[in-house]
LUMVODO-820368 format. One record per residue (C-alpha): x, y, z; residue in three letters. Coordinates in steps of 0.02 Angstrom, whole numbers, plus 32768, in hexadecimal, padded with zeros to 4 digits. Layout:
BEGIN
{{X, Y, Z}, ALA};
...
***
This chain:
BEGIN
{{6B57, C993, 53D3}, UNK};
{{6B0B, CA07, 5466}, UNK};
{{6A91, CA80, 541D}, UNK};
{{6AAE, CB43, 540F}, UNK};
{{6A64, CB97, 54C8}, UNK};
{{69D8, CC27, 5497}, UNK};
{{6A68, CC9E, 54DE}, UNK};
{{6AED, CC69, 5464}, UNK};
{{6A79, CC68, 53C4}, UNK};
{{6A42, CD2F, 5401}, UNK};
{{6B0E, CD58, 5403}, UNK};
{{6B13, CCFD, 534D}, UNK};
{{6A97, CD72, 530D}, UNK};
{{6AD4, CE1E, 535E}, UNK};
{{6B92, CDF5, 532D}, UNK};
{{6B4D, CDD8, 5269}, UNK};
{{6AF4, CE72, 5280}, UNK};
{{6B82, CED6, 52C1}, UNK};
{{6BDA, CE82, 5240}, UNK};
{{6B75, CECE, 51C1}, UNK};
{{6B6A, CF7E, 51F9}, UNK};
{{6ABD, CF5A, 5232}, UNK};
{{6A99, CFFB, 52BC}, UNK};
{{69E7, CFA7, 52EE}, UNK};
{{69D6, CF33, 5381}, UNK};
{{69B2, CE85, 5341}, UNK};
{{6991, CDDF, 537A}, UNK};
{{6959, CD25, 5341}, UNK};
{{68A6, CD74, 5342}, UNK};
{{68F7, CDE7, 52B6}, UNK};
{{692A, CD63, 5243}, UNK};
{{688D, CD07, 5260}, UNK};
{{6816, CDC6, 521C}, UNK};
{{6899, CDC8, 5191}, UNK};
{{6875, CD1B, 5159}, UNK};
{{67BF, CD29, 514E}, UNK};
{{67D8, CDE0, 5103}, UNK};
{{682C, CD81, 5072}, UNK};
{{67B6, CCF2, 506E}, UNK};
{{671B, CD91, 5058}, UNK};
{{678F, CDDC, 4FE0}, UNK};
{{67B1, CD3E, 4F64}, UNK};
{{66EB, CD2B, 4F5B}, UNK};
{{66F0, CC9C, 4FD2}, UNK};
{{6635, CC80, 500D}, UNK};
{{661E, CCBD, 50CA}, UNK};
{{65DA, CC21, 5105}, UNK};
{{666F, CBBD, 50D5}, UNK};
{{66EC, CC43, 513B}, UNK};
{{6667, CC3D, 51C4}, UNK};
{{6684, CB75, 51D4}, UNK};
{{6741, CB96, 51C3}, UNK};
{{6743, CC1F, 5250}, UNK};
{{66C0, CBA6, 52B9}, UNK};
{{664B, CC35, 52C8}, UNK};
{{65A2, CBF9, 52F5}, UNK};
{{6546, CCA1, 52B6}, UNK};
{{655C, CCCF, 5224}, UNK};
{{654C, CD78, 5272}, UNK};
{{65F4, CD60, 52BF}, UNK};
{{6642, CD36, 521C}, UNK};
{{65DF, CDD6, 51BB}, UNK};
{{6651, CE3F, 521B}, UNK};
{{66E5, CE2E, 51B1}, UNK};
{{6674, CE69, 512A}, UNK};
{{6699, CF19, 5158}, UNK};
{{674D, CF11, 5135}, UNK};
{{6753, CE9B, 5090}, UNK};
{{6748, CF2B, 5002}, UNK};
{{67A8, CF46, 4F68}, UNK};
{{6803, CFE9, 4FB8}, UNK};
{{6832, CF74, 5053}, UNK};
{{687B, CEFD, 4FBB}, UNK};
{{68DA, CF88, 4F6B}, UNK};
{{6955, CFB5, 500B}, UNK};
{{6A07, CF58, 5003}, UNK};
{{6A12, CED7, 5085}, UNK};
{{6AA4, CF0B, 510E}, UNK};
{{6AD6, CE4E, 5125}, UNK};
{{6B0B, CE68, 505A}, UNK};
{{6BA1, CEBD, 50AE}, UNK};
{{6BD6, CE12, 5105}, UNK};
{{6C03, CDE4, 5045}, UNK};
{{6BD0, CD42, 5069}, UNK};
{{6B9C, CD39, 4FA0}, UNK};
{{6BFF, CD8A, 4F27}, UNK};
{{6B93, CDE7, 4EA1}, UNK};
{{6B6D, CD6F, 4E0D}, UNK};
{{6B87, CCDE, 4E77}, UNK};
{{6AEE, CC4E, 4E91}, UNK};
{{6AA1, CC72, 4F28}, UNK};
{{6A46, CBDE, 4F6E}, UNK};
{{698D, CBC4, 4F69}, UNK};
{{6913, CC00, 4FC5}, UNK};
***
């Protein structure tokens, strides 16, 4: 199996976007500040998300610090409009 091209991942994540309603330019880079938003958020210590984004300052990984607050938690994901999950449903870990 060939490997997804850095081109065809980007048109992945701007069709589930557009998909979604989602007016905001986004990217891979996107998914990868969302994912250690929601690491911050869960209470996940910020040196384990800084060896999962293979930041080696800590300073680096302190910027997503600015974003991960309990307002930021309260807003209704857009990509819950893919219905992917259907309320009540299991969602999978993690």
């Amino acid at each position: 199996m060939k490997p997804i091209s850095t081109r065809q991942l980007y048109r992945i994540v701007v069709e589930a976007a557009q998909a979604a309603d989602i007016a905001k330019r986004v990217g891979p880079h996107t998914l990868r500040h969302s994912f250690a938003t929601h690491l911050l958020e869960d209470g996940t210590d910020i040196r384990i998300i800084q060896v999962l984004l293979g930041h080696a300052k800590l300073n680096n990984t302190a910027f997503y610090t600015k974003v991960a607050t309990p307002t930021v938690r309260a807003v209704t994901s857009p990509f819950d409009k893919l219905g992917l999950f259907k309320t009540g449903e299991n969602l999978p870990d993690g």
